[in-house]
C-alpha positions as a Markdown table, in Angstrom:
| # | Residue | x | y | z |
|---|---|---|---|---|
| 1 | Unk | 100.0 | -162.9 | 89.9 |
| 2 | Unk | 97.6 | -159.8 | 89.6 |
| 3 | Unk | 96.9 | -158.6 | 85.8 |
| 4 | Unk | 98.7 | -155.6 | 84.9 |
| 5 | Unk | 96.1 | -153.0 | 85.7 |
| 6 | Unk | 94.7 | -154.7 | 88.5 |
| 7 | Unk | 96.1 | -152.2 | 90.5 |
| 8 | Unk | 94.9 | -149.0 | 88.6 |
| 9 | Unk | 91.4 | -150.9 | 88.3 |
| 10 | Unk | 91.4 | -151.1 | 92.2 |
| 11 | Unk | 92.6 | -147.4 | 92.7 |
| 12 | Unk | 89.5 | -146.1 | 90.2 |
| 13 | Unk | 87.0 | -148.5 | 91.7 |
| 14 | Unk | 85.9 | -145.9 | 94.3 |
| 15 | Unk | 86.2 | -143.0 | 92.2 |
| 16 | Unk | 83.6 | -145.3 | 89.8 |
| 17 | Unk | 80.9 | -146.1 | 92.1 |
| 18 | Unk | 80.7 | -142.6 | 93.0 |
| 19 | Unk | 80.9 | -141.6 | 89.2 |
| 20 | Unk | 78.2 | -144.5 | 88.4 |
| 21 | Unk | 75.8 | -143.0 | 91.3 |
| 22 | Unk | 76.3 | -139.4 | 90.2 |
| 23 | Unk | 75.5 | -140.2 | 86.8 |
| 24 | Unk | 72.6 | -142.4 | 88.0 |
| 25 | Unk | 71.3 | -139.3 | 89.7 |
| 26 | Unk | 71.5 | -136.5 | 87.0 |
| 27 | Unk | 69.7 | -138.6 | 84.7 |
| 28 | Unk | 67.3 | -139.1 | 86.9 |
| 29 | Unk | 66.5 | -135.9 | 88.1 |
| 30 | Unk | 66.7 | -134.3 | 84.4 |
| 31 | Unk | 64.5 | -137.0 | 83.3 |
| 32 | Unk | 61.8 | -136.4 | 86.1 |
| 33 | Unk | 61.7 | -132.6 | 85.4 |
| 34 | Unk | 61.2 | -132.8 | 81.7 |
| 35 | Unk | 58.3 | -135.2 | 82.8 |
| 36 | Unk | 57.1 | -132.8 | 85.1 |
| 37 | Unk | 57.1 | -130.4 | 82.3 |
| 38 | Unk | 56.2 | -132.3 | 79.7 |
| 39 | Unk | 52.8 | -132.9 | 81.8 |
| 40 | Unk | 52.2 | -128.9 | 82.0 |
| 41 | Unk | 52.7 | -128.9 | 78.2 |
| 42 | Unk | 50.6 | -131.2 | 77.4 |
| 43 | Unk | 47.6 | -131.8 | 79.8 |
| 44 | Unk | 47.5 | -128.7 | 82.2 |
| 45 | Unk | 48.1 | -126.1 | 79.4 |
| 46 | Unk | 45.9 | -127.1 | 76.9 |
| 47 | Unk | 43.1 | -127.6 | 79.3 |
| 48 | Unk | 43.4 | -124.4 | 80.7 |
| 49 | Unk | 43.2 | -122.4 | 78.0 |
| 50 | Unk | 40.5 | -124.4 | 76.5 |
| 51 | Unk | 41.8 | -126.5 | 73.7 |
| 52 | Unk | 41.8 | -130.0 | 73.2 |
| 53 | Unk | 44.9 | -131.9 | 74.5 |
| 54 | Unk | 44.4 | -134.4 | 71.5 |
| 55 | Unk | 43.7 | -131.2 | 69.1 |
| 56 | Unk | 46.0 | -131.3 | 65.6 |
| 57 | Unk | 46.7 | -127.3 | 66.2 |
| 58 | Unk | 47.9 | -127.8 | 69.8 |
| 59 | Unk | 50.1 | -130.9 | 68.6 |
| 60 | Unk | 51.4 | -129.1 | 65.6 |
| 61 | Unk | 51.4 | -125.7 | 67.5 |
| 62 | Unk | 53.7 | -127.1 | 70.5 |
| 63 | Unk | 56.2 | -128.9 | 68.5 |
| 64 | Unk | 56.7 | -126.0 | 66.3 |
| 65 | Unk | 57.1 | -123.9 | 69.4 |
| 66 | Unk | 59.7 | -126.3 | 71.3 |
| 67 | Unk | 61.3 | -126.6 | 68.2 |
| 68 | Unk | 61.7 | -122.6 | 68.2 |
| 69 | Unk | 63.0 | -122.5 | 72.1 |
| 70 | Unk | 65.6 | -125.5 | 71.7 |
| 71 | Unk | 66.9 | -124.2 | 68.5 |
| 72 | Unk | 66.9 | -120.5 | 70.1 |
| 73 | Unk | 69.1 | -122.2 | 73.1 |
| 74 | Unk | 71.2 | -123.9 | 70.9 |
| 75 | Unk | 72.1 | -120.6 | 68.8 |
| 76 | Unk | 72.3 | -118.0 | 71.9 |
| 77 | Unk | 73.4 | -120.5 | 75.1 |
| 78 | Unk | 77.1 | -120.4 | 75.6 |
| 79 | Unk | 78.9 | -123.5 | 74.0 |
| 80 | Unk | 75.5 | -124.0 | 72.0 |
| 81 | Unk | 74.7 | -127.0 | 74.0 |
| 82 | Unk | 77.0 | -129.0 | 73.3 |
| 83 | Unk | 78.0 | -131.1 | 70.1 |
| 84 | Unk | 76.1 | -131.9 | 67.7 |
| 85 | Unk | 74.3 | -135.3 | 68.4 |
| 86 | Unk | 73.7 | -136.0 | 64.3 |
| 87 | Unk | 77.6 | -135.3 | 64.1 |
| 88 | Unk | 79.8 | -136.0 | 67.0 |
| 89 | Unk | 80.3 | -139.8 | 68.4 |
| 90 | Unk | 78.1 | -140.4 | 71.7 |
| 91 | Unk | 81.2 | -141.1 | 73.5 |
| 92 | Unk | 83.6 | -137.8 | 73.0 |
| 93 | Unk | 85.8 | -135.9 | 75.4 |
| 94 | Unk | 84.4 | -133.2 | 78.1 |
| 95 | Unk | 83.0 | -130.2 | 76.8 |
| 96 | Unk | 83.3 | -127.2 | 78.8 |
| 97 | Unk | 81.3 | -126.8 | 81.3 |
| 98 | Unk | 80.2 | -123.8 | 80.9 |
| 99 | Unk | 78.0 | -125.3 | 77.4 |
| 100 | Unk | 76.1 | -127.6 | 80.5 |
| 101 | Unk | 73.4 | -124.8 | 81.0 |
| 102 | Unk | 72.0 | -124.6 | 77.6 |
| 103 | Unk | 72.7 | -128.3 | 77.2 |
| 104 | Unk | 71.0 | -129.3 | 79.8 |
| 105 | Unk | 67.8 | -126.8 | 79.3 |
| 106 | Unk | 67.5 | -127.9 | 75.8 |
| 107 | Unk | 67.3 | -131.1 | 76.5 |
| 108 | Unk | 64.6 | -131.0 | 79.3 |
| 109 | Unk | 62.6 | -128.8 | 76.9 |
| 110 | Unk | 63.2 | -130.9 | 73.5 |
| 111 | Unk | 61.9 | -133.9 | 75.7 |
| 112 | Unk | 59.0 | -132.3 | 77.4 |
| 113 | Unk | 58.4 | -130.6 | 73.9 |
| 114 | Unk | 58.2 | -134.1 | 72.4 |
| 115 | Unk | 60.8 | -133.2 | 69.8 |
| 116 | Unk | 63.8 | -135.1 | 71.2 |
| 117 | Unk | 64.1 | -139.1 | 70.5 |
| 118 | Unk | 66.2 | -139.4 | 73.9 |
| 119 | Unk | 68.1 | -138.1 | 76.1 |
| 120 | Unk | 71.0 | -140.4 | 75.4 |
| 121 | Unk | 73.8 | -138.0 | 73.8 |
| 122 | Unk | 72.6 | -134.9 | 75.8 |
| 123 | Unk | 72.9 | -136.9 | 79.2 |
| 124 | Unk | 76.3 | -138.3 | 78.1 |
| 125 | Unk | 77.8 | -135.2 | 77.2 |
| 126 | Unk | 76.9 | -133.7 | 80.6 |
| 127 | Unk | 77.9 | -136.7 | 82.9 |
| 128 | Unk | 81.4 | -136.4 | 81.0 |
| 129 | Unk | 82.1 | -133.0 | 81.3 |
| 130 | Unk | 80.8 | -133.1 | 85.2 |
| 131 | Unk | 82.7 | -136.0 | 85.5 |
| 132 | Unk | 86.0 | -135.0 | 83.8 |
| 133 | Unk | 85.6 | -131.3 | 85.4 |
| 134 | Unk | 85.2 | -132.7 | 89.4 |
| 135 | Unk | 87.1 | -135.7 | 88.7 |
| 136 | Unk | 90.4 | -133.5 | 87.7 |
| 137 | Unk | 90.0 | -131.5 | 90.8 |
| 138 | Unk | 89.8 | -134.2 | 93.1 |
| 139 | Unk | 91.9 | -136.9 | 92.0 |
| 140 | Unk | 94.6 | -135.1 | 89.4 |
| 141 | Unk | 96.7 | -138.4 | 88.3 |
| 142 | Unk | 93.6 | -139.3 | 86.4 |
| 143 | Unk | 93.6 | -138.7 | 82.7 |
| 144 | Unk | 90.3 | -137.0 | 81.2 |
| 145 | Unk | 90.2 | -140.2 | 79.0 |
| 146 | Unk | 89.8 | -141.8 | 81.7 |
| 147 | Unk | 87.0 | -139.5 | 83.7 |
| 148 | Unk | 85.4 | -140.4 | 79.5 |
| 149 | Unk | 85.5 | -144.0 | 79.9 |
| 150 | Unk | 84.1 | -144.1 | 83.8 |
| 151 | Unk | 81.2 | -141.3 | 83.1 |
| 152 | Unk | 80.6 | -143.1 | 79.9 |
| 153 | Unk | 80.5 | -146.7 | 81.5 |
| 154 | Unk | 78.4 | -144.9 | 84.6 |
| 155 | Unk | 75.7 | -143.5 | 81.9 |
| 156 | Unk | 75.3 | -146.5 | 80.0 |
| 157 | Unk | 74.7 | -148.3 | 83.2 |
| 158 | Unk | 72.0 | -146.4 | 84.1 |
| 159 | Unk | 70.1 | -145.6 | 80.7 |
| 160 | Unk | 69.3 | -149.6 | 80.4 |
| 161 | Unk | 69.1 | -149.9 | 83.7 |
| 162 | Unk | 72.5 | -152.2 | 84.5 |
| 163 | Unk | 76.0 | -152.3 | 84.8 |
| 164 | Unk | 76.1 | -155.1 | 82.6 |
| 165 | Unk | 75.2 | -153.1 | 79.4 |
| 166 | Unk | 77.6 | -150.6 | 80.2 |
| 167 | Unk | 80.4 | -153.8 | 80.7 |
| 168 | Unk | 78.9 | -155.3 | 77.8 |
| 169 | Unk | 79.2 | -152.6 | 75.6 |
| 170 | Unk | 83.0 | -151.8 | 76.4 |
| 171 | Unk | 84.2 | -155.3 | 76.2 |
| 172 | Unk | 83.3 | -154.5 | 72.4 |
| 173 | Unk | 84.7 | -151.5 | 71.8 |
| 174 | Unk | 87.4 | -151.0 | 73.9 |
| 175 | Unk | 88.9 | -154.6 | 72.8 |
| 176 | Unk | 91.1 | -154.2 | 69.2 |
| 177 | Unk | 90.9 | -158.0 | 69.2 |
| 178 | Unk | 87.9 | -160.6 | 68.7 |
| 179 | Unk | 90.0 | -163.3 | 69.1 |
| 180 | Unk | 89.9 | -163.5 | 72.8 |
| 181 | Unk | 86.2 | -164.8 | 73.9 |
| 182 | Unk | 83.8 | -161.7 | 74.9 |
| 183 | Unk | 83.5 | -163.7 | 78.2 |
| 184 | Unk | 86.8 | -163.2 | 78.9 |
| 185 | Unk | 86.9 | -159.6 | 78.1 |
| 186 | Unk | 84.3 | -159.0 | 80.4 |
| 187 | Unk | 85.8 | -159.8 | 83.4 |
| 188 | Unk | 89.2 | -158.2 | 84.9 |
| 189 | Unk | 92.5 | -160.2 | 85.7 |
């Protein structure tokens, strides 16, 4: 009567919601302190020193700076922060932990610098490796392709905002087939 992977759907439902909230939470809190930042950067700094918030050389001046630090983290940080965003797939398997660090550090100061267009890979790639590296410890049945999925699903939920992108967005790629009816894919058993 049950689908085939009802079961296994039920046994990762707990170690998804706590996934979803975790992932929920770093993004949160990396995304308040590069706001934090970038508000010392760009308002406190400036006016402190005496220039012009607005000014073409403090624009000019600051992104060529964070441009400077991020790259500098990238070179020297272990695992150079991660994969590369312009190369790698958004959703790839854990990198070591140990690149989280630098990762993480680059990507507060890229966005606070105002050189980053998101935080989108950067949060991924950390929420998958924190996911995959906890997640193995705790329960050790489950795969790391499947730590992938649920950190990936979690982190899509919470950069739009809602589960249903992150449901929405697997129903496409996870299913070979577009014969069956999106509706139907979205939904288990």
């Amino acid at each position: 009567m049950f689908h085939p992977r009802a079961r296994t759907m039920l046994l990762l439902s707990l170690p998804a919601l706590i996934i979803g909230i975790a992932s929920s939470l770093v993004l949160i809190a990396a995304m308040k302190v590069a706001s934090v930042f970038q508000q010392f950067l760009w308002q406190r700094l400036p006016t402190s020193i005496g220039i012009a918030y607005d000014s073409p050389f403090w624009i000019v001046g600051m992104l060529t700076l964070t441009g400077i630090v991020v790259g500098l983290i990238i070179r020297y940080s272990p695992g150079h922060a991660g994969p590369d965003p312009a190369i790698e797939p958004l959703i790839s398997m854990p990198v070591s932990p140990s690149a989280l660090p630098g990762l993480l550090l680059a990507l507060i100061i890229g966005l606070a610098g105002g050189v980053s267009l998101g935080p989108e890979h950067p949060i991924m790639t950390i929420n998958i490796a924190l996911a995959a590296a906890f997640g193995s410890r705790l329960f050790p049945r489950i795969t790391a392709l499947d730590w992938t999925i649920l950190a990936s699903a979690g982190t899509i939920g919470a950069l739009f905002g809602t589960p249903v992108a992150a449901a929405l967005i697997f129903s496409q790629t996870l299913s070979g087939s577009n014969d069956i009816p999106m509706w139907d894919r979205l939904f288990a058993p």
